[in-house]
C-alpha positions as CSV (number, residue, x, y, z in Angstrom):
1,X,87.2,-8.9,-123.4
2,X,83.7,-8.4,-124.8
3,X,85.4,-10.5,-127.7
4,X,86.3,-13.3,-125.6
5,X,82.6,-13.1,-123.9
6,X,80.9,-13.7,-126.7
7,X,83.0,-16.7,-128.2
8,X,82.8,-18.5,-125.0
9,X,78.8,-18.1,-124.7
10,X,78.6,-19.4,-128.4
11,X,80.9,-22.2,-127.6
12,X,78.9,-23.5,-125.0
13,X,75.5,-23.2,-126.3
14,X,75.7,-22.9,-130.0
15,X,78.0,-25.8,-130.6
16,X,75.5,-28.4,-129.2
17,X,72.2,-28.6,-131.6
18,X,70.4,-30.5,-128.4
19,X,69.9,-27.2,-127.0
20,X,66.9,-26.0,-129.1
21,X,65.3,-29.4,-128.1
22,X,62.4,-29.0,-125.8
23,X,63.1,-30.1,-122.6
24,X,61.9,-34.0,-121.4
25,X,59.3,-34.5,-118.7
26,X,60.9,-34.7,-115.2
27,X,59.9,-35.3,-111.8
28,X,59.4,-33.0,-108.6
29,X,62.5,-33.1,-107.4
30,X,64.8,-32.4,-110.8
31,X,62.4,-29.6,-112.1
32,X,62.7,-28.0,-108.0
33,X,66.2,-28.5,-108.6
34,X,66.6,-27.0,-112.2
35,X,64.4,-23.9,-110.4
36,X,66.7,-23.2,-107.5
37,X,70.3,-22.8,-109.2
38,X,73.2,-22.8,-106.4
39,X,73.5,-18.9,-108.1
40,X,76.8,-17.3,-109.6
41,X,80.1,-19.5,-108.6
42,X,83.2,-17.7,-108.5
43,X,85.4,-20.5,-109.9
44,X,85.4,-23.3,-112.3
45,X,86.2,-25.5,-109.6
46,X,83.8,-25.4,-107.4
47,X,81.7,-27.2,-110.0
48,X,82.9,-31.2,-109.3
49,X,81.7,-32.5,-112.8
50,X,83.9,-30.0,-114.7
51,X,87.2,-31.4,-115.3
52,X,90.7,-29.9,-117.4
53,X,90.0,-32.1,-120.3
54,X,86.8,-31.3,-120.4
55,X,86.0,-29.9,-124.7
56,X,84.5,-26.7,-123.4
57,X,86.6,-26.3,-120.3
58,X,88.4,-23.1,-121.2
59,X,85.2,-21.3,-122.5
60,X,83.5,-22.2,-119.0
61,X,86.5,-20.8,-117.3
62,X,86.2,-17.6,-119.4
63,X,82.7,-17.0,-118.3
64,X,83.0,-18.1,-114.5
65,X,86.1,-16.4,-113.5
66,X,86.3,-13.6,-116.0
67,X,83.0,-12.8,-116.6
68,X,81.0,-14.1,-113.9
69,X,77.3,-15.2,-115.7
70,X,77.3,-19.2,-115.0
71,X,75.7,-20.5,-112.5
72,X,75.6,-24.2,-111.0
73,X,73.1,-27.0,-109.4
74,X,72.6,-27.2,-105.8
75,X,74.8,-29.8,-105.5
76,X,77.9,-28.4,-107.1
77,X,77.4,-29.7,-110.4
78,X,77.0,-28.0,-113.8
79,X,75.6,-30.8,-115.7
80,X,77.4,-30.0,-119.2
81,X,75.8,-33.1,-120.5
82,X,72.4,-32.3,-120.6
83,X,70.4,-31.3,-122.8
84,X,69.5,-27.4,-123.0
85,X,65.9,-26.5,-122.0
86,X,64.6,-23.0,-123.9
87,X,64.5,-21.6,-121.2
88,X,67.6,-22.5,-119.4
89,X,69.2,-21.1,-122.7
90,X,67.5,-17.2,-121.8
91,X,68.6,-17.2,-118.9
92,X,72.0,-17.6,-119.9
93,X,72.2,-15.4,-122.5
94,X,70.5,-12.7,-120.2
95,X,72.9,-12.9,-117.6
96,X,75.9,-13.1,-119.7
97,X,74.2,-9.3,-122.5
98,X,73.6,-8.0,-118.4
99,X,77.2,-8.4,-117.5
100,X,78.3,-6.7,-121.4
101,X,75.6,-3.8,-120.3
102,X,77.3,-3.5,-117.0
103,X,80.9,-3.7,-118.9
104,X,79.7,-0.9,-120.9
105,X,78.1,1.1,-118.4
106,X,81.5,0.8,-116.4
107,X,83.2,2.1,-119.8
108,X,86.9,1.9,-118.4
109,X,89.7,1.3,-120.2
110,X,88.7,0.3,-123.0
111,X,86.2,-2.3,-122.3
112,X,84.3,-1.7,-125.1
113,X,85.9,-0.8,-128.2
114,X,84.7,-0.6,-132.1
115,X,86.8,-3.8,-132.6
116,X,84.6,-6.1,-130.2
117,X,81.0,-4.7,-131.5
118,X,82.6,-5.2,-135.3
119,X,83.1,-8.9,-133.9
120,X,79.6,-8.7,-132.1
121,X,78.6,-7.6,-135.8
122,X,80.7,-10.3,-137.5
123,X,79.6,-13.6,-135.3
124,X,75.8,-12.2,-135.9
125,X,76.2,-12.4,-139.6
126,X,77.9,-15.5,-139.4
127,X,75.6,-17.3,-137.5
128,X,72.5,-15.7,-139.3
129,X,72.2,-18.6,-141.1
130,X,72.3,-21.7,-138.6
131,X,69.7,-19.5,-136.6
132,X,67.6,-19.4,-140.0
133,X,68.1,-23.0,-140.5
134,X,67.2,-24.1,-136.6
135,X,64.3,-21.6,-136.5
136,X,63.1,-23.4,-139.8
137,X,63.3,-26.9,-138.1
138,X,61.8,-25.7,-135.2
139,X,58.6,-24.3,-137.3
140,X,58.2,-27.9,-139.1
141,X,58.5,-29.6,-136.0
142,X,56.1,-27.3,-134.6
143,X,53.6,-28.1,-137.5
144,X,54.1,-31.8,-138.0
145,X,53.4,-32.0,-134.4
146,X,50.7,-30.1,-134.6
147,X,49.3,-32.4,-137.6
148,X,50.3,-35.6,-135.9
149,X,47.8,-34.9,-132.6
150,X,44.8,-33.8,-135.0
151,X,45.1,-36.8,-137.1
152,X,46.6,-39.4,-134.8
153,X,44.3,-42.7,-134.2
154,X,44.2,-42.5,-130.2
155,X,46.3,-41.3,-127.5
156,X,45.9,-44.7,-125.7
157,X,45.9,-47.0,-128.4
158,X,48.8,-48.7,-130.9
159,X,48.7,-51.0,-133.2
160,X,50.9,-54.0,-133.7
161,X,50.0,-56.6,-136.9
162,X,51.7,-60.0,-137.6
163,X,51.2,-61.5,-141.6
164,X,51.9,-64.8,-141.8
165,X,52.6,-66.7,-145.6
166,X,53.3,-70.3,-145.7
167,X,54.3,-72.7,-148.6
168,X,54.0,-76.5,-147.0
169,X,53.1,-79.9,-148.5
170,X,53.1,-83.2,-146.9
171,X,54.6,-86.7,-148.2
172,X,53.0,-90.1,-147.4
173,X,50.2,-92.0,-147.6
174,X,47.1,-90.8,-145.7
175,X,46.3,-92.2,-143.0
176,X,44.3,-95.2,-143.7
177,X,44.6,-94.7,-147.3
178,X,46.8,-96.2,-149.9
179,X,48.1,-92.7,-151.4
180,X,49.2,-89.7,-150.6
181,X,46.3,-86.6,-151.0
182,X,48.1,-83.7,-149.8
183,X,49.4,-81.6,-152.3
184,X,51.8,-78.1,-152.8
185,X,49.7,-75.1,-151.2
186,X,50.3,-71.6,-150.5
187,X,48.3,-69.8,-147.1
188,X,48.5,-66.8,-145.3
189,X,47.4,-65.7,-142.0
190,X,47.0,-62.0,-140.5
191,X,46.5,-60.4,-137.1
192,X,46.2,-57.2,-136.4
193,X,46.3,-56.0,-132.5
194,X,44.9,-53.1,-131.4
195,X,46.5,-52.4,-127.7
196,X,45.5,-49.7,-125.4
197,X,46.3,-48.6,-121.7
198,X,44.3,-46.2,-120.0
199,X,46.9,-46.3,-116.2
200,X,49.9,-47.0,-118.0
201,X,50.0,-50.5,-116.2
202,X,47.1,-52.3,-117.7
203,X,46.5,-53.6,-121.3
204,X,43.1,-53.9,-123.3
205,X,43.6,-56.0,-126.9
206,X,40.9,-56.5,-129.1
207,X,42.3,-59.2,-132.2
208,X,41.2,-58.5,-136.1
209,X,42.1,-61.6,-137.4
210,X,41.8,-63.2,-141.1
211,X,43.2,-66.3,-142.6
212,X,42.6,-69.5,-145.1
213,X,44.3,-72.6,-143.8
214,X,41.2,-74.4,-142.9
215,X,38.2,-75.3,-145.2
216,X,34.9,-74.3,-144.9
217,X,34.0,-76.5,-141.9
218,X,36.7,-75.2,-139.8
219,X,39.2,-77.9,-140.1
220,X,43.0,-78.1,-141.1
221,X,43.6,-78.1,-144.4
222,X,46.7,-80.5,-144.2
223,X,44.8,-82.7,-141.5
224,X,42.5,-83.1,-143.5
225,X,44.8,-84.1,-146.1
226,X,47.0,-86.5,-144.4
227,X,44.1,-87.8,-141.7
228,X,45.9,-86.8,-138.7
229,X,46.3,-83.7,-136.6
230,X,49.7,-84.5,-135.9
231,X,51.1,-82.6,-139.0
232,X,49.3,-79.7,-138.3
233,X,51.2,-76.2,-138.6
234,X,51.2,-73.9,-135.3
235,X,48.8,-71.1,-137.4
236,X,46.7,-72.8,-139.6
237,X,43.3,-71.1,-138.7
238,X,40.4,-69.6,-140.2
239,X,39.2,-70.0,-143.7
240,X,38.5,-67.6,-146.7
241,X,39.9,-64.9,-145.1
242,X,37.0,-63.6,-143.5
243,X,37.3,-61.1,-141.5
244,X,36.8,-62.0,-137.3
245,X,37.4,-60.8,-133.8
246,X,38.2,-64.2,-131.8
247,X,40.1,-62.4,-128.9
248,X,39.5,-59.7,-126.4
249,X,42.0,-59.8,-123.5
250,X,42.3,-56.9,-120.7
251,X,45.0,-57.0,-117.8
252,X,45.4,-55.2,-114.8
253,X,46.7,-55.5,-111.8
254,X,45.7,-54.3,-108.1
255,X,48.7,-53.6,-106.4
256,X,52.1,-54.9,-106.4
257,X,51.7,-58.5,-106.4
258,X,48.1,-59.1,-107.5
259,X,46.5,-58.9,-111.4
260,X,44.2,-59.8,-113.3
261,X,43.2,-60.9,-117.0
262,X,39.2,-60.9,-118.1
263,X,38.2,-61.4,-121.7
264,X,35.2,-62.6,-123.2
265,X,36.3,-64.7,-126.1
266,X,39.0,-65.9,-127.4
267,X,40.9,-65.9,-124.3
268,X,43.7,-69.6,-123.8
269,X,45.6,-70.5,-120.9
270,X,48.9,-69.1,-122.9
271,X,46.7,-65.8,-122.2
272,X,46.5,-66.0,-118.3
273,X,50.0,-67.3,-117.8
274,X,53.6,-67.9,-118.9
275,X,53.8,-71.6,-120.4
276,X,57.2,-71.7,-119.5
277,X,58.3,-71.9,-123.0
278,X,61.1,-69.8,-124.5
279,X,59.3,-67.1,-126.0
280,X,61.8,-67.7,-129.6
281,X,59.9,-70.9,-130.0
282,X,56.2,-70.6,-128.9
283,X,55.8,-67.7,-130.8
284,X,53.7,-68.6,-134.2
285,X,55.5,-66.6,-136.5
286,X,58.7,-66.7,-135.4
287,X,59.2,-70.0,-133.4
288,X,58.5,-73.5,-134.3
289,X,56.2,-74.4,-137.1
290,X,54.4,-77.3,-136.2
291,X,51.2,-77.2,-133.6
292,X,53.0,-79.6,-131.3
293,X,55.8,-78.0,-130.9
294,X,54.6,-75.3,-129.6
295,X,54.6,-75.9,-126.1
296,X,52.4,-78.1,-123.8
297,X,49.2,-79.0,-125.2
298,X,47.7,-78.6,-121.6
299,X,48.0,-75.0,-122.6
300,X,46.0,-75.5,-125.0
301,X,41.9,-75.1,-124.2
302,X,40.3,-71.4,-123.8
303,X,37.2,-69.8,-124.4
304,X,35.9,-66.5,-121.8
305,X,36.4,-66.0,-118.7
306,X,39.0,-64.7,-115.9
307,X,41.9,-65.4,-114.1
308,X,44.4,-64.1,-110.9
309,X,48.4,-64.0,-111.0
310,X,49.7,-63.6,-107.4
311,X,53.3,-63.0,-107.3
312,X,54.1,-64.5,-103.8
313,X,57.4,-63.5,-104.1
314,X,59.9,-61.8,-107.1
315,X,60.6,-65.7,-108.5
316,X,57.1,-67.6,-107.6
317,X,53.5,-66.8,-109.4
318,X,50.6,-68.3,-108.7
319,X,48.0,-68.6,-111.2
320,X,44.2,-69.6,-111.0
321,X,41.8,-69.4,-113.8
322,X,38.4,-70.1,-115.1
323,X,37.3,-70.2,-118.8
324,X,33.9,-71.4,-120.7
325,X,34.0,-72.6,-123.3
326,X,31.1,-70.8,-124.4
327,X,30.3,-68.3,-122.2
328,X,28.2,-65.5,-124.9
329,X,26.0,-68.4,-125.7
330,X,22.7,-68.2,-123.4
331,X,21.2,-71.9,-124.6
332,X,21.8,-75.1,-122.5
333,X,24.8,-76.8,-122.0
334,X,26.4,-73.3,-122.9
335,X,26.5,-70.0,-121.0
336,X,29.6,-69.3,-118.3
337,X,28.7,-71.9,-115.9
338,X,26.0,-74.7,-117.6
339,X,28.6,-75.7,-120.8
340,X,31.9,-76.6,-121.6
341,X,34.5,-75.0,-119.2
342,X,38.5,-75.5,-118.4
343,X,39.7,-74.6,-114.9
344,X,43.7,-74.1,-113.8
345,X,45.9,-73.9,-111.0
346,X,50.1,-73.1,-112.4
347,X,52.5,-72.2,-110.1
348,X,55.6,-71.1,-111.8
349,X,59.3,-70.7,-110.4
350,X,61.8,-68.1,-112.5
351,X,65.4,-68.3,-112.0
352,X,68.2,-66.1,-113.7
353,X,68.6,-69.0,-116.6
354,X,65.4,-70.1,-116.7
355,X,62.1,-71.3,-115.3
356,X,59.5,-75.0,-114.2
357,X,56.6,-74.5,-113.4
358,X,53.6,-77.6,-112.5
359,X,49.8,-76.9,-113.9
360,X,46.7,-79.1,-113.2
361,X,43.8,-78.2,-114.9
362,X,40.0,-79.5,-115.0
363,X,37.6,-79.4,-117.8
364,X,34.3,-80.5,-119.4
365,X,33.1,-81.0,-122.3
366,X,29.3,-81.5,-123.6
367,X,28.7,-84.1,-126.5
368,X,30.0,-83.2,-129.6
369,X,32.7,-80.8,-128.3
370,X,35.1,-83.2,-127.0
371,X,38.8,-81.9,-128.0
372,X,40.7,-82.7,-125.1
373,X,44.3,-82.6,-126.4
374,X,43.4,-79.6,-128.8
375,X,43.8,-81.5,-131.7
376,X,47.7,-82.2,-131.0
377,X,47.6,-86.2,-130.5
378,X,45.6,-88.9,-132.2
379,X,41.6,-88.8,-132.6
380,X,41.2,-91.2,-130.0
381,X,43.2,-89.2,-127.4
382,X,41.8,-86.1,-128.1
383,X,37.6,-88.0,-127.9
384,X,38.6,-91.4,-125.9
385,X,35.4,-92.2,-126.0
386,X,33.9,-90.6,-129.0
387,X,32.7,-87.1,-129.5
388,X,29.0,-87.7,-128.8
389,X,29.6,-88.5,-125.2
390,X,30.5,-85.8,-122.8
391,X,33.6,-86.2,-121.1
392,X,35.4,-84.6,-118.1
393,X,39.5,-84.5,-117.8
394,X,42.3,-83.8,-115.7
395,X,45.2,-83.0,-116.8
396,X,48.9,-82.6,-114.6
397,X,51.9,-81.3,-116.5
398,X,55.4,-80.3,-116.0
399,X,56.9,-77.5,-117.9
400,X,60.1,-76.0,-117.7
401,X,63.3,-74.4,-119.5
402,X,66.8,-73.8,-119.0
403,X,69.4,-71.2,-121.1
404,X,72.7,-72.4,-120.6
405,X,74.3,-69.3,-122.4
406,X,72.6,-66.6,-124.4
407,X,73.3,-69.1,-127.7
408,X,71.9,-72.3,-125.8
409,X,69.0,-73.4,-124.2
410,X,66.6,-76.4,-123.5
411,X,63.1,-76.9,-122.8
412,X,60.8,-79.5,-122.2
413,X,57.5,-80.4,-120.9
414,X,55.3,-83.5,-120.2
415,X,51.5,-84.2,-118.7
416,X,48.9,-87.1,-118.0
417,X,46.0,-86.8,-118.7
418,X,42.5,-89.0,-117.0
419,X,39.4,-89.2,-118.8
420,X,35.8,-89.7,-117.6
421,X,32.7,-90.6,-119.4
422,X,29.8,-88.8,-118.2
423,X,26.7,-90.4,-120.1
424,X,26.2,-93.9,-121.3
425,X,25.4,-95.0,-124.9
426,X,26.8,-95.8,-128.4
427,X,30.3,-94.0,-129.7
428,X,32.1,-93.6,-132.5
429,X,35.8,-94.4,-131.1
430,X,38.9,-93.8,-133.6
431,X,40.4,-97.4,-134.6
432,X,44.1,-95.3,-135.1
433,X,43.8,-96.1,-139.1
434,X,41.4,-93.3,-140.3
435,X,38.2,-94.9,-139.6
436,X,36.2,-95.7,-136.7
437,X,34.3,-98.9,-134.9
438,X,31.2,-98.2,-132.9
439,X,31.4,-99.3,-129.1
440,X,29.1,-98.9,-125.9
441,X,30.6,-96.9,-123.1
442,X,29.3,-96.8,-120.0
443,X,28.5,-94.1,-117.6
444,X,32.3,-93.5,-115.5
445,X,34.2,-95.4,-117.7
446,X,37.9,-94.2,-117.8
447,X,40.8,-93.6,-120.0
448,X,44.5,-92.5,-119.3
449,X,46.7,-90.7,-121.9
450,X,50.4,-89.5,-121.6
451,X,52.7,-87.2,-123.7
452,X,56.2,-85.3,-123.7
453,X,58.9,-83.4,-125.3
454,X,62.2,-82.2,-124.8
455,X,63.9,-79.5,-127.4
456,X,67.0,-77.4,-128.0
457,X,67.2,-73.9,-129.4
458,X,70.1,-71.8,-130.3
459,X,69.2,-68.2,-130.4
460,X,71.5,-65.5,-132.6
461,X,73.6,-68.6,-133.9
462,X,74.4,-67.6,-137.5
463,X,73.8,-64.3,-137.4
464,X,71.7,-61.8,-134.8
465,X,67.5,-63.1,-134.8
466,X,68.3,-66.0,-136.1
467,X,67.3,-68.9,-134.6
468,X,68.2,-72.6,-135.3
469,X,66.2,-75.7,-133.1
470,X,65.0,-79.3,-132.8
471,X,62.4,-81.2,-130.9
472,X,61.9,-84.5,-130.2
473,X,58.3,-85.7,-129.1
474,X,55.8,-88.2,-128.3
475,X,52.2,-86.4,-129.1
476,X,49.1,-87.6,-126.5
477,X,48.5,-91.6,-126.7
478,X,46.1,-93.2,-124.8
479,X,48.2,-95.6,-123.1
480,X,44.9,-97.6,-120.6
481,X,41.1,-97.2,-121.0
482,X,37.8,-99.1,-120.2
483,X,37.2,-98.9,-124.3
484,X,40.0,-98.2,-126.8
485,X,43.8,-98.0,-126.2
486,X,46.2,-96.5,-129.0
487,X,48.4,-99.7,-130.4
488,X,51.8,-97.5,-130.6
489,X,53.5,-95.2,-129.9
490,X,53.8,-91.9,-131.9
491,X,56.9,-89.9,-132.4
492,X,57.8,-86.8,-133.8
493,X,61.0,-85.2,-134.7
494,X,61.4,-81.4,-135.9
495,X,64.3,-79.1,-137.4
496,X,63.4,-75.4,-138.2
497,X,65.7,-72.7,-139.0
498,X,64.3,-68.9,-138.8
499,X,66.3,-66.4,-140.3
500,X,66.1,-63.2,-139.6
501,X,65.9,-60.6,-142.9
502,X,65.7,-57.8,-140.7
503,X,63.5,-56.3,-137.7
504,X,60.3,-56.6,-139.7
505,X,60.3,-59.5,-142.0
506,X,61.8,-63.2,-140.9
507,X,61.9,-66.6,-143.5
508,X,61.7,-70.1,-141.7
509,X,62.1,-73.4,-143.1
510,X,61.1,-76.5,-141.6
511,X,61.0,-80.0,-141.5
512,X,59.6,-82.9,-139.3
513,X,59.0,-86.7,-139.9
514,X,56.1,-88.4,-137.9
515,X,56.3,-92.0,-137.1
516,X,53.5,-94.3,-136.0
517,X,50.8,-92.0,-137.1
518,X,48.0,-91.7,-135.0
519,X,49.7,-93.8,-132.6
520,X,49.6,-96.9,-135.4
521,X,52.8,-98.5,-137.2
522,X,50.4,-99.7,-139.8
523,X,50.1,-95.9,-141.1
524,X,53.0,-94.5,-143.3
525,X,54.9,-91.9,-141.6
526,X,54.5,-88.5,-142.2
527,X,57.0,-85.9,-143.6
528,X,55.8,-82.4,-143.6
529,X,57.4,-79.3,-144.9
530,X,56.9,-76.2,-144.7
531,X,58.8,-72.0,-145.8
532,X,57.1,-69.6,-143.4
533,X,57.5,-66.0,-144.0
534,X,56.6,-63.5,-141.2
535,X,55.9,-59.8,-141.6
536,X,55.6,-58.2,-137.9
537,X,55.0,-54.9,-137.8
């Protein structure tokens, strides 16, 4: 009998290599559970998860109804599937070596016999080497462990990086020009996040950041090439790799329905609130290449400043945000309230296949920062009246997306945009050809700009993280003004194929044709091309 008592206690606890785990972290009530067992049942079926087919059903049996030294929950249950604690495993063995001393003490007929302590003998010589080898792993847990928490950056923070490379050219004539300047070039772009939470619910970032896709005046490299912003890439920043910190976000929220995102640089309206753009496509490594097809360039202004989400209910946020321009600048026409500043109001709908959402935001912005389109439709939309004159704008868009199955979805968005003058003198206004005209504009004088697009996606077709898609756009065009209208229309039409190497590392090749540059059939159109390889890690 002793023989059978000692297979079935090795069965159950020495057959599972989980049970030399330490235990996980539970709440209250399982640990006041796992310390008030129901105590010693007197048959196997008065536990209701143990069933016949069960693997170790017959050594459970054995030690319930033979042996009596297994105890259940308080709810009838014995829990075979989890995981052993250290301590659960004492207790075990203790009760089942008290019920062998009470065996021996008994000493009747034959309970104990030189037969079942040569077996005791035998099964601790045979298993003298797996309790070697656990006790081993146990000790080099114990000391990488031990070497991870002295040497380990923080106990808050992580890191997360994204390295961008990108081989693109361009083909056609510049804009204005009679040849085409752009040729073969080879860029990277790096980020490295540093993301810490101090509740478990809120998020600090602070951005390392390094590229060299613009020259030393800050500009694209291939707008500057080709005269127009539209065949910008969606990550050509920085220049000579120097090393910067343009972002410092921090989230958290007050209650259940109310939170909050501060920052004092570097902070866009994509960082208050959800564009309403898949995430597979605005994402500048591993969505679409080109700027504008990122998502809606009324997303597209930031700076410092705050902002509040307010979930009204589970499907409809409210956002309301405030950034300047340039709010760690004391002079004037700077500061967090005297300068440039963008001011939104989004409120967002989310339904089980997808989301819309309607934005208006308000901005201002001194002479010689006028960039109202962020660089995403011609000169003359983005300075309608020239960047020496300050301008005000206001801007209403429509965003939205819908995933008809988990291969197929479709997004969109559109805006109008009014512009206001707000001084009076001479201005350099874009003619749409890559040069410029000097005009008067008066105090109040107006302009009116429109843009759009509507795209399709196919996430996971050819393979798992891959992800074909195509866009069709019409990038900002000043369609009505007191000074300067665009003559045409612009259009743009993208194809980009990421492919997915493995988790880490992604290739994407793409390809979009721009016609009517700068909103003007007399430029040649555009073709840009570009290989993007992303390392995320």
């Amino acid at each position: 009998m002793i023989k059978i008592l000692l297979h079935s206690f090795f069965i159950l606890f020495f057959a599972v290599p989980a049970v030399w785990a330490a235990p996980p972290e539970e709440d209250s009530s399982t640990a006041d559970a796992d310390r008030n067992l129901q105590g010693q049942v007197n048959s196997v079926s008065q536990l209701s998860d143990i069933k016949p087919s069960d693997w170790a059903f017959q050594a459970l049996q054995s030690l319930v109804e033979r042996y009596g030294c297994i105890a259940g929950y308080p709810d009838a249950t014995y829990r075979g599937n989890r995981a052993l604690s250290r301590y659960e495993f004492a207790a075990g063995l203790n009760a089942c070596l008290d019920r062998v001393n009470e065996l021996i003490a008994v000493g009747t007929n034959d309970l104990v016999k030189k037969e079942d302590l040569a077996v005791l003998q035998n099964l601790q010589t045979e298993f003298a080497a797996e309790l070697a080898t656990l006790r081993g792993r146990v000790d080099t847990l114990e000391a990488h462990t031990a070497t991870l928490e002295e040497q380990q950056f923080s106990t808050t923070t992580k890191l997360n990086a994204q390295i961008i490379t990108a081989i693109s050219d361009t083909f056609g004539n510049r804009v204005g020009g009679d040849r085409d300047e752009s040729r073969l070039y080879f860029a990277n772009r790096g980020r490295l996040n540093l993301e810490s939470s101090f509740t478990g619910k809120d998020l600090l970032r602070v951005r390392l950041e390094f590229g060299n896709f613009t020259n030393s005046n800050g500009a694209s490299q291939i707008a500057a090439a080709t005269g127009t912003g539209m065949t910008r890439l969606n990550f050509d920043n920085d220049s000579n790799n120097t090393l910067i910190i343009p972002h410092i976000r921090y989230y958290f929220p007050v209650g259940d329905s109310l939170s909050f995102v501060v920052g004092p640089t570097g902070i866009g309206y994509n960082d208050i609130t959800n564009n309403i753009t898949p995430a597979t496509i605005a994402d500048d490594g591993n969505g679409i290449p080109s700027l504008f097809g990122k998502n809606s360039p009324l997303f597209e202004r930031g700076g410092g400043g705050a902002a509040a989400n307010w979930s009204i209910s589970k499907n409809l946020i409210l956002t309301l945000g405030y950034l300047a321009n340039s709010p760690n600048v004391p002079s004037a026409q700077n500061g967090l309230f005297d300068g440039g500043y963008n001011a939104l109001a989004h409120l967002a709908y989310y339904g089980e296949q997808g989301a819309i959402g309607i934005a208006y935001s308000h901005g201002y912005n001194p002479a010689g920062t006028v960039d109202i389109n962020a660089g995403r439709g011609s000169a003359l939309s983005n300075a309608p009246f020239g960047n020496n004159i300050a301008t005000s704008n206001s801007i209403v868009g429509v965003q939205g997306y819908y995933r008809f199955s988990p291969n197929f979805q479709v997004h969109s968005w559109g805006g109008y945009v009014r512009a206001n003058a707000k001084n009076s003198g001479f201005s350099d206004i874009s003619n749409g050809r890559g040069g410029t005209d000097s005009l008067f504009v008066n105090n109040g004088d107006n302009a009116n700009a429109w843009f759009g697009a509507i795209g399709m996606s196919f996430p996971d077709v050819g393979g798992k993280g891959n992800l074909p898609g195509i866009l069709f756009g019409i990038p900002p065009r000043v369609s009505n003004s007191d000074i300067r209208q665009d003559r045409d229309t612009a259009y743009h039409i993208e194809a980009f194929y990421r492919y997915r190497l493995n988790d880490n590392i992604s290739v994407t090749p793409g390809f979009w044709v721009i016609l009517n540059p700068e909103n003007d059939s007399r430029n040649d159109t555009q073709y840009v091309g570009v290989l993007r390889t992303t390392f995320d890690f």
